[in-house]
C-alpha angles and dihedrals in degrees: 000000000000119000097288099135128124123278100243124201100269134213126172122270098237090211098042099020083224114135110252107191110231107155127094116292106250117231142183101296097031134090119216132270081033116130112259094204122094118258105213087154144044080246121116109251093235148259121337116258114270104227090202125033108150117236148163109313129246108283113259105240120234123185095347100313138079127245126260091226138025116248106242092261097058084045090048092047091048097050081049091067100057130138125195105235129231098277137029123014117296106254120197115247132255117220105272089180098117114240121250135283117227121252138070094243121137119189112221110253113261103030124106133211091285094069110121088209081056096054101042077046093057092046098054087056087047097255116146115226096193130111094229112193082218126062109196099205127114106298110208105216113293100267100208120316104342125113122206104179086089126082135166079199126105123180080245090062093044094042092057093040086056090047095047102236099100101122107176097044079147088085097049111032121054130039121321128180123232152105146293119196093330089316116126123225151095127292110218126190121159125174112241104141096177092053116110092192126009115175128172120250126197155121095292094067096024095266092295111175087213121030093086124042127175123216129251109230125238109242100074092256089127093232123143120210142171137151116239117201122222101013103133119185128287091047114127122224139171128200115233107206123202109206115217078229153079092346089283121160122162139170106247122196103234101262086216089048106141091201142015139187125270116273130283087049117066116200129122123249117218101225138148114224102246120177142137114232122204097170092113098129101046092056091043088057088044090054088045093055092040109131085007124121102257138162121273112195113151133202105211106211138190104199091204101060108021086108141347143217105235093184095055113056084289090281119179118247113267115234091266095053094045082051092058082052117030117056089055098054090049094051091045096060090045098243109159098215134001126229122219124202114232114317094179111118116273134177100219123046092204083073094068087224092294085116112057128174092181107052088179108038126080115250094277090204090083098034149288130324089262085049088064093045096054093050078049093049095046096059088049096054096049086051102262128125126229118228116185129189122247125207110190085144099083152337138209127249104240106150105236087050131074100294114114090349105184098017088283124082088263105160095025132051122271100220108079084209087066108011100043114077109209106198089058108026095239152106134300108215114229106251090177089062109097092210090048096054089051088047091052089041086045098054094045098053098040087068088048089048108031090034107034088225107178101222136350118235102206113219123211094019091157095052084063106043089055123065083196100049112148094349148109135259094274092028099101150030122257111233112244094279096054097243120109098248107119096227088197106050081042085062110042084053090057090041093048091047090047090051087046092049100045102044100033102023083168092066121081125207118208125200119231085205122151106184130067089269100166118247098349080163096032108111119256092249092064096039102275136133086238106233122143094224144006123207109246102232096163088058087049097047089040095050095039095049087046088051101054095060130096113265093227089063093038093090080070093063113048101138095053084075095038111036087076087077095061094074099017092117092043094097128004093271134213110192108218136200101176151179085270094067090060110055149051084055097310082127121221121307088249082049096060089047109105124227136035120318092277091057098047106053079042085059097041091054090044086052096045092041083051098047090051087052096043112098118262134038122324113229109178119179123231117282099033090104094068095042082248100229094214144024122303113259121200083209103050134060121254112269101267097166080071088073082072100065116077107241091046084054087042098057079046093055090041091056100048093053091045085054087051096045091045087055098045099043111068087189086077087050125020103073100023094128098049126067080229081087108051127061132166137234108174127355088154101081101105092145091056105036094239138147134178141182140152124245109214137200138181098280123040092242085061095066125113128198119214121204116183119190100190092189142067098247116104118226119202101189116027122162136218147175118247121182106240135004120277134094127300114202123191105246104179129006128192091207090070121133092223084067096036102271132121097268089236098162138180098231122212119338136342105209119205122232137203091259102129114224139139091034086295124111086229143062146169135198119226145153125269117197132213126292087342146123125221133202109203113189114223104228113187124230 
C-alpha cells in the first residue's frame, strides 16, 4: 500500500520529535484542530490524547508465538521511556498483563473457542465453556441501573482472550441485546484494564459520564461489564473511561461496536446484525471448487466513487443501490470476484478506509451493516465472490478510536520505535499482545462469518514483517535475535491464515506484500506465512515501467518484460494493477502509455491482453475498463461519458472478451501457479520487440500460444517453434477493430510444419500486427 493514508492533526512526539499525529482525523466537513468525538452534552469531550505513556514492552516470541509476560529487563526498559504527559504527573505502571490461569492446557493454533478439542480440553483443567447467565465472582454495590450478576463470558472465553487464541470475541465483547429476568436491555463489556471507572453514555441517560458504570471482573482480565435495562437498538452510546493514571479520562467509541454514525459523528449504535441470506448456492459452488484450479479475475472497487449521484449533491451510491448496479456490471464485463476497498468504518473518506476507527462496523456513509449484506448477497447471487480489504497493520489515532484506549498504549505498542508508523502517521498495533492477537483474528473472521465475504486481501504486509520498515538506522528495536524480522507479527499472521483456514477453508487471504519475503504463500507447516496468494508488485513496477517507454527504445529493454517469469512460480502470484498506479501524480494507465492516441490505447490493450496471458490471478482497478482519462478521485465518479467515444469503448468491449476467453481457456488457469504451465518460445527478439511462450493445460488441445509484438511495425511472415505438428488457430487479437486496432488477422489455420526452430521439430508462419498481442489454440490432427 502506497502512502495513501489520512493526514491526522499532528503534535510532536516529546521522545522522537516525530509528529505523531493525536488529534482528531479531519474529514470532509470538518476543519482542522476540531474535535472528531460527538457532543451530545455541554460536557467537554475529554482529555487530549497523550502521544507517550510507558508501558509493558512488546512480548519476546518464542516458537511462533508470543509470551504471556515481559522478563524484568523489557518492563524496566519500558518504565525508562517514559514521558510525562500533558497533563497530570507520569506515574509508573503497574503490570496490566493479566496473571495466569491454572492449568497446562494449550489450545492448538488455529482453533477458536468453538472447538470441541478446546472445550474437552477446558474441562479436563476445570474451566467452565459455558456462557452462564450468572458469574459467580465479588460484586461491588449496583451503581444505578446497571446490573452486574449477567455475563455472555465463560472462563473458558476469558482463558482463551488472554491466550490469544480467542477468535469470535464478536460474540462476547460490545454491546448485545437481551434479557434479565424478563427485563429487556443490552449487555456491555469492553477491555480497558488500566481503566479505574468505565460507564456507558448514551441517548438513553442524556449522555451522562456517571450514571452507568460497568463493573470490572474479577479475574484480572481487565474487562468491564454490566447489564443496562431498557436500552433497545439504534440507540447511540459512548464509553467514558477513567485511566488509573495520569488523571486521563476520555470518551472511547466501543471497539465491537456493529455500527456506528456517519462521520462526522462518532458514537457507537447498538445494533444486532439481521439479514436473510439467499446466497445457498453460491456457497455450495464455492464449497464444490474448493481446492480446484479456477479463474481469478478481480474487479478492485472504492464504494464511495464507483459511481455518483449528480443530481443529488454527487453523492456517492449507498450499498443497496450499488446492489441494484453492481453486480450486474460486473457480471456484464465477466470479472470472477470483486474486490472492495476498505468497508470498515472511517472517519475520513480521503483515507480510502486504510484508517479505521471501527474495525468491526460497516462504513456508515453508504448505509447501514444489512445494507452491506444485501449488496453482498447480490453479487453472490448473480455468481460473483467478494473480496475486502483488511487492515491489521495500523490504525490512526483519532481519540474516540483504539489509540491510547484506557490512558496506557493498550491496542498499540508503547515503544514509538515499534508502535508508531511513519508513512501514515499512525499506530502499530501490538502483535505480541495476546489480547491483541484475539481482537485482529476476531475481526477477520467476523467478515468471513457475519458477511459471508468470500477471501481478505491484507494491506501493508510488508510494514509488519520488518522491524525496520520505512526507518533509519536507530529508529527501531532488533528483534531478540538481533535481525530486523518482527517474530510477532510473523506469528499473528500465521495464526490469522491457520483460523481462516480452518474455520472457512472456502475463503482465500492475499498479501499485499512488496519485498522477497520467502513463502509468503508457503503453508505454516513448511515454514510459510500461509496466504493463498501474494500480489506480484515487482511484475507490476517492471511492466509498467517497460510500457511507458517509447517503442523504439523498448529493444533496449528486453528483460524488463521477461525477467517476471523467472520467479513467477516462486509464490502463488495476483497481478495487480491496482488503485495505487493511478494516483499522487502517477497519471492514468492510458496517460503512461507513449505515442499519439492511436498508439496508446494500442499499447494499453497490448498491456491488459499480456497481463491476462501472463501466468498467475488478474486484479484491475476500477476504471480500467473505460481507459480512465485522469487520475482517480476518491470525490468524483468514474468517467463514465467516456464510455461514448469509440477507443474508450473499445478498451470496454477488449476487456470483456479478455474476461470470457480467461474463463474458457483452462490453459490461462489451470496451472497458473506451476511452472508445468508455462513454457517459453523466444525470449531472445530484442530487435523486433517481440516476446513468445506457450499456456498449458492438462491435456495438449488445451494449449495456447501467446505472441506479443511490443512495437508499432507490422510483420507478415513471422516465424515460430511449436512443439509438435497440428493446426494453431488465433483465438483472440488485440488488434481487433471491435476493440480500436487495425484488424490485421491471421485468417483459418495455421498449420504447423516439420521445419525445426526454437529448439522445437516443428514451426508456423504467421502475422503479427502492430502494437498487439495474439492467442493462437493448438488443435491436434
Amino acid at each position: 500500500m502506497a502512502k495513501k493514508k489520512e493526514e491526522e492533526n499532528t503534535q510532536q512526539n516529546p521522545l522522537t520529535g516525530i509528529e505523531t499525529g493525536n488529534g482528531p482525523a479531519l474529514n470532509e466537513n470538518m476543519q482542522p484542530n476540531k474535535a472528531g468525538g460527538r457532543k451530545k452534552s455541554n460536557k467537554a469531550e475529554g482529555a487530549a490524547t497523550v502521544e507517550v505513556q510507558s508501558g509493558l514492552a512488546a512480548a519476546q516470541t518464542k516458537r511462533g508465538r508470543p509470551r504471556k509476560t515481559d522478563s524484568p529487563a523489557t518492563e524496566s526498559a519500558a518504565q525508562e521511556m517514559m514521558v510525562k504527559p500533558k497533563r497530570g504527573r507520569a506515574v509508573q505502571a503497574t503490570s496490566a498483563e493479566p496473571t495466569a490461569v491454572p492449568g497446562e492446557m494449550k489450545p492448538k493454533r488455529g482453533r477458536s473457542a468453538k472447538s470441541a478439542t478446546l472445550q474437552q480440553e477446558a474441562q479436563e483443567v476445570g474451566l467452565s465453556t459455558t456462557p452462564a447467565p450468572v458469574v459467580e465472582q465479588p460484586r461491588q454495590e449496583q451503581t444505578g441501573p446497571v446490573y452486574y450478576d449477567i455475563s455472555r463470558l465463560s472462563e473458558f472465553d476469558v482463558y482463551l482472550f488472554r491466550e490469544g487464541r480467542h477468535f469470535n470475541l464478536y460474540e462476547k465483547l460490545g454491546s448485545h441485546l437481551m434479557e434479565r429476568q424478563g427485563m429487556k436491555g443490552a449487555y456491555f463489556a469492553v477491555w480497558a484494564p488500566n481503566a479505574e471507572q468505565v460507564s456507558v453514555m448514551g441517548d438513553f441517560n442524556s449522555w451522562n459520564r456517571e450514571s452507568h458504570q460497568l463493573q470490572a471482573r474479577g479475574d484480572n482480565s481487565g474487562i468491564w461489564e454490566g447489564f443496562i435495562p431498557d436500552v433497545q437498538a439504534g440507540m447511540l452510546y459512548k464509553y467514558h473511561i477513567r485511566s488509573r493514571y495520569h488523571m486521563y479520562h476520555v470518551e472511547k467509541s466501543d471497539p465491537f461496536a456493529l455500527r456506528r454514525e456517519k462521520p462526522p459523528q462518532t458514537a457507537s449504535v447498538v445494533h444486532e446484525l439481521h439479514h436473510t441470506w439467499q446466497d445457498q448456492d453460491w456457497l455450495a459452488q464455492r464449497k464444490a471448487r474448493h481446492g480446484q484450479p479456477q479463474p481469478y479475475s478481480v474487479y478492485e472497487l472504492h464504494v464511495g466513487s464507483w459511481r455518483r449521484k449528480p443530481e443529488d449533491n454527487n453523492r456517492p451510491l449507498t450499498y443497496r443501490e450499488l446492489a441494484e448496479e453492481l453486480p450486474a456490471y460486473v457480471k456484464d464485463l465477466g470479472f470472477t470476484h470483486v474486490e472492495f476497498m476498505p468497508v470498515m468504518f472511517h472517519p475520513f473518506s480521503g483515507s480510502w478506509g486504510y484508517q479505521i476507527t471501527g474495525y468491526f462496523a460497516a462504513a456508515s456513509l453508504y448505509g447501514s451493516p444489512e445494507d452491506l449484506m444485501c449488496l453482498i448477497d447480490a453479487l453472490h447471487r448473480e455468481g460473483i465472490g467478494v473480496i475486502m480489504d483488511w487492515v491489521p497493520s495500523h490504525f490512526p489515532s483519532d481519540e474516540h478510536g483504539l489509540a491510547y484506549f484506557d490512558g496506557t498504549h493498550l491496542f498499540e505498542h508503547a515503544d514509538p520505535r515499534k508502535g508508531y508508523h511513519p508513512d501514515w502517521n499512525s499506530y502499530i498495533f501490538n502483535y505480541g499482545r495476546n489480547e491483541v492477537r484475539s481482537f485482529l483474528i476476531s475481526n477477520a473472521l467476523f467478515w468471513l462469518d457475519k458477511y459471508h465475504v468470500d477471501g481478505l486481501r491484507v494491506d501493508a504486509v510488508a510494514s509488519m514483517l520488518y522491524l525496520d520498515y520505512s526507518r533509519k538506522q536507530g529508529e527501531w528495536i532488533p528483534n531478540e535475535f538481533g535481525g530486523r524480522e518482527n517474530l510477532e507479527a510473523i506469528s499473528l499472521l500465521k495464526d490469522f491464515n491457520e483460523a481462516v483456514h480452518t474455520q472457512f477453508p472456502e475463503t482465500l487471504t492475499i498479501a499485499e506484500e512488496s519485498t522477497a519475503w520467502p513463502q509468503v504463500t508457503g503453508k505454516v507447516a513448511d515454514g510459510g506465512l500461509g496466504f493463498d496468494m501474494k500480489w506480484m508488485m515487482g511484475w507490476m513496477h517492471d511492466t509498467l515501467t517497460y510500457f511507458s517507454k517509447d517503442p523504439i527504445y523498448r529493444r533496449h529493454h528486453q528483460g524488463d518484460i521477461t525477467f517476471s517469469i523467472i520467479y513467477a512460480f516462486s509464490e502463488r502470484f495476483m497481478l495487480p494493477l491496482s488503485h495505487d498506479e493511478v494516483v499522487h501524480g502517477k497519471g492514468s494507465l492510458i496517460r503512461k502509455m507513449p505515442g499519439d492516441e492511436w498508439q496508446a490505447f494500442a499499447n494499453l490493450r497490448a498491456l491488459y491482453t499480456y497481463m491476462y496471458a501472463h501466468p498467475g490471478a488478474k486484479l484491475l482497478f476500477m476504471g480500467a475498463e473505460l481507459a480512465q482519462s485522469t487520475e482517480w478521485n476518491h470525490d468524483s465518479s468514474l468517467d463514465w461519458h467516456l464510455l461514448d467515444y469509440g477507443y474508450h469503448a473499445g478498451i470496454q468491449k477488449l476487456i470483456r472478451a479478455l474476461n470470457h476467453t480467461y474463463r474458457e481457456e483452462p490453459a490461462l488457469y489451470g496451472k497458473a501457479f506451476d511452472p508445468a504451465g508455462f513454457e517459453w518460445i523466444d525470449f531472445n527478439d530484442a530487435h523486433n520487440s517481440v516476446i513468445s511462450f506457450l499456456r498449458k493445460g492438462e491435456r495438449p488441445e488445451e494449449q495456447l500460444l501467446v505472441v506479443c509484438n511490443f512495437t508499432p511495425g507490422v510483420h507478415d511472415n513471422y516465424r515460430l517453434g511449436v512443439p509438435t505438428g497440428g493446426n494453431w488457430i488465433e483465438v483472440f487479437n488485440s488488434d481487433d477493430s471491435l476493440f480500436g486496432g487495425s484488424n490485421f488477422h491471421n485468417h483459418g489455420t495455421l498449420q504447423a510444419i516439420p521445419d525445426s526452430f526454437h529448439g522445437h521439430d516443428y514451426s508456423i508462419i504467421l502475422k503479427l500486427p502492430p502494437m498487439a498481442v495474439v492467442y493462437f489454440k493448438y488443435q491436434p490432427v
